[in-house]
C-alpha positions in Angstrom: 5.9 105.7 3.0 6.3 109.4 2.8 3.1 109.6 4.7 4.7 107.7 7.5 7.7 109.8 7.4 5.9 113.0 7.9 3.8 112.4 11.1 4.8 114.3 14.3 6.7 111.3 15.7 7.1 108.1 15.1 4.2 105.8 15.0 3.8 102.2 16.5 3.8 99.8 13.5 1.4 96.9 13.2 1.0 94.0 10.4 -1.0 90.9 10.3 0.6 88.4 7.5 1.7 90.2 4.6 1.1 93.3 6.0 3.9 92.2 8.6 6.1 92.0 6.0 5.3 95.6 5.4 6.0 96.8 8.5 9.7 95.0 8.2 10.3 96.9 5.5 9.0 100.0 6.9 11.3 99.7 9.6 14.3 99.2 8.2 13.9 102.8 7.0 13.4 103.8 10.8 10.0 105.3 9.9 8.7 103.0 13.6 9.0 103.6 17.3 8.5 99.8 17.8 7.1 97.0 15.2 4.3 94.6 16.5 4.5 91.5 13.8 0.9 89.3 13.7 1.8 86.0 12.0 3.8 87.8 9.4 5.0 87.3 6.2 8.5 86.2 5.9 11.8 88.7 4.5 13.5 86.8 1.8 16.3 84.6 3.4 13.9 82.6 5.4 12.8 78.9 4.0 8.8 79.1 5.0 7.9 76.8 1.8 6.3 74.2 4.4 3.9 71.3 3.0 1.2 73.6 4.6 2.3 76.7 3.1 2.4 75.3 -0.6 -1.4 73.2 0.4 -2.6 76.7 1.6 -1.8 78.7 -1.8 -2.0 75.3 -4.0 -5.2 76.9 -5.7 -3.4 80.1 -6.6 0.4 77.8 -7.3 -1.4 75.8 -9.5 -2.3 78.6 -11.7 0.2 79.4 -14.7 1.0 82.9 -14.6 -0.5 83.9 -11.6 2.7 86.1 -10.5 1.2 88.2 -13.4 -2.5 88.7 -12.0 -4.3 89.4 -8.9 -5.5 86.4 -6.8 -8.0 85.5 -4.6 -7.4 82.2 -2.6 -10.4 80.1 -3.2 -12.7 79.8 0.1 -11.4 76.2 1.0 -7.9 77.1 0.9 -8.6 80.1 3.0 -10.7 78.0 5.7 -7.7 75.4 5.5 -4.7 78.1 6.2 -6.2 81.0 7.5 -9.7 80.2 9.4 -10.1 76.9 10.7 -10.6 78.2 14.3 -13.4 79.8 13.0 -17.0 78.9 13.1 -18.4 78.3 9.5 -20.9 81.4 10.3 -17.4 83.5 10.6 -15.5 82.1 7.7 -18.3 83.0 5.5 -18.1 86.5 6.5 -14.7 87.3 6.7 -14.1 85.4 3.6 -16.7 88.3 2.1 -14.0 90.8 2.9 -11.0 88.9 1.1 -10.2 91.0 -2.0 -8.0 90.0 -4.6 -4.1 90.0 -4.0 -0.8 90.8 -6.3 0.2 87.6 -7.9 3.3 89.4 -8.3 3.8 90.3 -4.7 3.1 86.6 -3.5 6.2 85.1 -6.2 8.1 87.7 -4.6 7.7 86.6 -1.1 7.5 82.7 -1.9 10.2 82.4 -4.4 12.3 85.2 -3.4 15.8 83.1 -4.5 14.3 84.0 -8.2 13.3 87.9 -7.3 16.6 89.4 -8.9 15.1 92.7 -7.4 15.1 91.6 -4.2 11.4 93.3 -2.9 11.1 91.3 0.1 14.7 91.5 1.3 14.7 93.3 4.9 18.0 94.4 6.4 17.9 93.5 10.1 20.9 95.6 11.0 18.3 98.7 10.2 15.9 97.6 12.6 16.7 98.8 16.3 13.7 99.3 17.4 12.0 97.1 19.8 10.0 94.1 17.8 7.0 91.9 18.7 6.6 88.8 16.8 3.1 87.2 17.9 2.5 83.7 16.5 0.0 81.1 16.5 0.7 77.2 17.1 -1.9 75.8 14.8 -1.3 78.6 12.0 -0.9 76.4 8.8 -0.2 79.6 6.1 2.6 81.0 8.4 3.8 78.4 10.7 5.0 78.9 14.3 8.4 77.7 13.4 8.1 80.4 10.2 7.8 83.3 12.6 10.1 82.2 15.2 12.8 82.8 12.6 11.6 86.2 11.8 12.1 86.9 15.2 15.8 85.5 15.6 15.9 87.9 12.7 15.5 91.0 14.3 16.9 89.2 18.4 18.9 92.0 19.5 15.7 93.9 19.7 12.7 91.1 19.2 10.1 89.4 21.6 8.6 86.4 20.2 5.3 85.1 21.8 3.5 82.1 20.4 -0.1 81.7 21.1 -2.0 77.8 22.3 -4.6 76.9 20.4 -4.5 80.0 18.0 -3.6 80.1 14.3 -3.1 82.5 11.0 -6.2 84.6 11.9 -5.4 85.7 14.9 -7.2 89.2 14.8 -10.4 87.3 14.8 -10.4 84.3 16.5 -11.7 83.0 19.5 -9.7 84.0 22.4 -8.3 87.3 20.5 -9.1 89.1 23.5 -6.2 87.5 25.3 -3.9 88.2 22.4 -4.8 92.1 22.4 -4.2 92.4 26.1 -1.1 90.3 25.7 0.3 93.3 22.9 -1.1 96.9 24.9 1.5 94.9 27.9 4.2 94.6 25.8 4.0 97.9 24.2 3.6 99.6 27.8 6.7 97.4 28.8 8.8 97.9 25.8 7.8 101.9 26.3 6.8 102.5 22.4 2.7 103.4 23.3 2.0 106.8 20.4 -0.2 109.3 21.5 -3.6 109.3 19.5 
């Protein structure tokens, strides 16, 4: 984070899934010019424990003590939440790039009622900055009606746009094209383009 704080000005923030959670947090410490949000991880205080959600980390839930040790979501679980827009040639090879995940950082995201510590807790008041919350209708690990509450979350200063036909993986999809175009408008319109 001290990184962040250090640059010349204020960079354009952008997170796909838990990485969007990041970028919540990053903001509340108004380290960002604007926040662009890709199917993202929920802030503690939102219920996103969906019949999809617990199917799509089932192999990783059904672990005992796996808040204790990385994980790696099993390739069917990943095609099933993540890439099932995808052809099998491209599941394979982004599957390849998966690496292994903090067990502790997942309990602390899922089960946050229990996190005493509060690690995923994100004070909208801090965020003023302008917000993008991009979703996808058929995303089965972060639901549509997930990320529509992150939005009203942050809706003094959010834009929610969900995407047809698109779900969790929505950096690699079919169609991403239109998704990217749809983000460079929104950050010319909302003003919070970073030089390079």
């Amino acid at each position: 984070m001290h990184e962040v704080g250090d640059l010349d000005e204020k960079p354009l923030l952008m997170g796909h899934s838990m990485g969007g959670l990041l970028a919540q947090i990053l903001g509340t410490q108004g380290l960002a010019k604007g926040l662009v949000l890709l199917t993202p991880a929920s802030p503690s205080g939102i219920h996103a424990l969906k019949f999809s959600v617990i199917k799509s980390f089932w192999s990783i839930l059904s672990k005992w003590g796996f808040w204790r040790n990385p994980n790696r979501i099993s390739f069917n679980a990943a095609v099933y939440s993540m890439m099932h827009l995808l052809s099998e040639k491209d599941q394979k090879a982004a599957y390849e790039r998966f690496v292994y995940e903090s067990g502790r950082a997942a309990a602390e995201i899922g089960f946050w009622l229990f996190d005493s510590k509060g690690a995923s807790k994100v004070d909208e008041s801090k965020i003023t900055c302008p917000v993008l919350v991009v979703s996808g209708s058929e995303d089965r690990i972060t639901p549509a009606a997930v990320c529509r509450k992150v939005a009203n979350k942050y809706k003094m200063v959010s834009t929610y746009k969900e995407f047809e036909n698109h779900a969790h993986w929505v950096i690699g999809e079919p169609g991403w094209e239109n998704i990217a175009e749809f983000i460079f408008d929104w950050i010319n319109q909302a003003n919070v383009n970073t030089a390079l």
